[in-house]
C-alpha positions in Angstrom: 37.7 186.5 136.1 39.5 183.0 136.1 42.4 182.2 138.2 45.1 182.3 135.2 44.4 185.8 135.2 44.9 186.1 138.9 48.5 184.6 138.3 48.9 187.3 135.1 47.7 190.4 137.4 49.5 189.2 140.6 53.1 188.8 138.8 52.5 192.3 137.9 51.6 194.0 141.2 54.4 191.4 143.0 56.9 192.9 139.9 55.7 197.0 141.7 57.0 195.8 145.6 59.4 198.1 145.8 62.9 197.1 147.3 63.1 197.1 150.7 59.5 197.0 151.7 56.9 193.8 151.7 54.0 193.5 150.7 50.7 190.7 151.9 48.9 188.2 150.1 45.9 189.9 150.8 47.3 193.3 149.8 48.8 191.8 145.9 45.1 189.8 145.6 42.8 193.9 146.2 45.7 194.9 144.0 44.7 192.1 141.6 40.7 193.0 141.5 40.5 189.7 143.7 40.2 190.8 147.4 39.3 187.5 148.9 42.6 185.8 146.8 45.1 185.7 148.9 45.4 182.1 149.5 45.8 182.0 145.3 48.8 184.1 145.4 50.4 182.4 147.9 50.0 179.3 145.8 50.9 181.3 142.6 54.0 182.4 144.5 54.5 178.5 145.7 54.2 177.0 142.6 55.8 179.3 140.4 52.5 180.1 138.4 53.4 183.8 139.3 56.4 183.6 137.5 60.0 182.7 138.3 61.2 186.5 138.7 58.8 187.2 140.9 59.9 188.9 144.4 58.4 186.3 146.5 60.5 186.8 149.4 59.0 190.5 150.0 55.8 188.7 150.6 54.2 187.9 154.2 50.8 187.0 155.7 48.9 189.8 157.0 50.2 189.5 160.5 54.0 190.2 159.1 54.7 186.6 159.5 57.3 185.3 156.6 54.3 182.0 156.3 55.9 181.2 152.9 59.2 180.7 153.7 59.3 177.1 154.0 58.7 177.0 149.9 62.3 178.6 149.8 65.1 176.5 148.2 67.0 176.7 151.6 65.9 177.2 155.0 65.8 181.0 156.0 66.6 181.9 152.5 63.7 184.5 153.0 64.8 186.0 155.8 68.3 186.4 154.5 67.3 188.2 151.7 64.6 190.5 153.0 67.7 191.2 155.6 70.3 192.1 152.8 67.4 194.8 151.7 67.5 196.3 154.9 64.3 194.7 156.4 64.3 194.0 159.4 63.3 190.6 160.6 62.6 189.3 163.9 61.6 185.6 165.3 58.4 185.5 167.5 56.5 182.7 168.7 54.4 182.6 165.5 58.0 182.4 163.5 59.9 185.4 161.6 58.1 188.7 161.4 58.9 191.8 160.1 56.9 194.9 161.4 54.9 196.1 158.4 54.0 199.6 160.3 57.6 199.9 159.3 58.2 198.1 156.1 55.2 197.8 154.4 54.2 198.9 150.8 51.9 201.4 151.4 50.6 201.3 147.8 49.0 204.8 146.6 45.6 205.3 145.3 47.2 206.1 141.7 49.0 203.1 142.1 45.9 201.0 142.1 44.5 202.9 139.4 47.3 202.5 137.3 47.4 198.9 137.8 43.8 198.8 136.7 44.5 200.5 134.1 47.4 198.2 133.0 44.9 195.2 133.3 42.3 196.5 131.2 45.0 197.3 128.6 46.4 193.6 128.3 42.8 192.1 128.7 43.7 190.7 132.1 
């Protein structure tokens, strides 16, 4: 699969993060088909390649920590808006954090599947 396809699948599964909760890089790449993306969806997200509606600011490293926010517009832009959704958001050594025990997508097996399914039907 080429990386255009990547961008294709991952503004789908970013489209899916439901309000309120955040999703990893690593977690939107196994969505994708593309386990060992996640650094590509960060630059999708980045970039823009994702697509401009894309919820980027519900998306954090693996660790909980908001590592994209510097590519906001305005400093803490993330945070202020994962915030007005109701997550909470913290600053650590490592930088903000949010606890994904606690606001995490936990993604459903049938929510894979459907996403698979969606792929296959667009030839993605």
């Amino acid at each position: 699969m080429d990386t255009p396809n990547l961008y294709k699948r991952a503004s789908l599964v970013c489209s899916k993060i439901p309000y309120g909760r955040t999703a990893t890089y690593g977690q939107i790449a196994l969505l994708c088909g593309m386990p060992r993306n996640a650094r590509q969806v960060g630059y999708g997200l980045k970039t823009g390649l994702i697509g401009p509606g894309a919820p980027a600011h519900r998306v954090v490293n693996a660790r909980g920590i908001l590592s994209g926010a510097a590519h906001f517009d305005a400093p803490d832009l993330q945070v202020l808006l994962l915030r007005w959704e109701g997550v909470e958001v913290t600053w650590t050594k490592d930088g903000w954090k949010v606890d994904l025990n606690r606001y995490g997508w936990n993604h459903t097996l049938a929510e894979a599947e459907a996403f698979r399914e969606l792929f296959k039907r667009q030839g993605i």
